[in-house]
N, C-alpha and C positions, 0 to 999 in steps of 0.2 A: 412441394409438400414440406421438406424438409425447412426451407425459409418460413415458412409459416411457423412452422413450431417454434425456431431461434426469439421471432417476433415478440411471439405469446409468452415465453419465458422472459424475454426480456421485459415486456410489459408488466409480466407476474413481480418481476424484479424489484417494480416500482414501488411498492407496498410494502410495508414492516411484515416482517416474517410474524410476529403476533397472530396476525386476522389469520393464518393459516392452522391446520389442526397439526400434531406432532410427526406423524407420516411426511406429510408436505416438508416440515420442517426440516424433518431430518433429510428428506431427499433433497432440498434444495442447499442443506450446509455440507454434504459428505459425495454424494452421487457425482450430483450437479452443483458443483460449488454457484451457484450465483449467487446467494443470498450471504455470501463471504465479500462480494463486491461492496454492496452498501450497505446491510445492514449495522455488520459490525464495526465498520469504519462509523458509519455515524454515529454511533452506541458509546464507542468513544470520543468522539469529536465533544457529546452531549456532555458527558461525564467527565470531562479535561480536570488533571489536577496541577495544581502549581508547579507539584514535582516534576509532572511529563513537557511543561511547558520550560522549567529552566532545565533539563536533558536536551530539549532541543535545542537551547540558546546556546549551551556548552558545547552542543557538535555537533553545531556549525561554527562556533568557534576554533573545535579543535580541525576542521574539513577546510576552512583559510588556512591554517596553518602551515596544514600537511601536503594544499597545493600550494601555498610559498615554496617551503622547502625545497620538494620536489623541480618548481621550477629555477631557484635557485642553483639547487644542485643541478639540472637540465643544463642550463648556462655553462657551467665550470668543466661539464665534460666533456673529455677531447678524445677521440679515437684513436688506434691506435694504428688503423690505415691499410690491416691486412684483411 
């Protein structure tokens, strides 16, 4: 029984939270988060601004950087053996 229901919710998943009435809604964004999985990730995906797209350019610029360094610095350290 329990598997059954995961099923149905995940199915329910499938669907913009819209076609649902605001009970639904709210249950399925606070309760039971599943409608935090996709809806809102696509909500944004839909609505992308320049700005959020050069944020991501920038760090993942600064995310190379800071694993150089890091492995840089990995290299140069030596223990001290105790």
């Amino acid at each position: 029984m329990p598997i059954k229901f995961l099923f149905a919710l995940v199915d329910m998943c499938k669907y913009p939270l819209s076609i649902y009435s605001s009970v639904i809604r709210f249950i399925f964004v606070t309760i039971i988060p599943i409608g935090l999985i996709n809806y809102f990730g696509v909500m944004q995906v839909k609505n992308i601004a320049w700005t959020f797209l050069f944020s991501l350019v920038v760090s993942g610029v600064f995310l190379c950087i800071s694993v150089y360094l890091f492995e840089k610095a990995f290299r140069l350290y030596e223990s001290t053996g105790s």
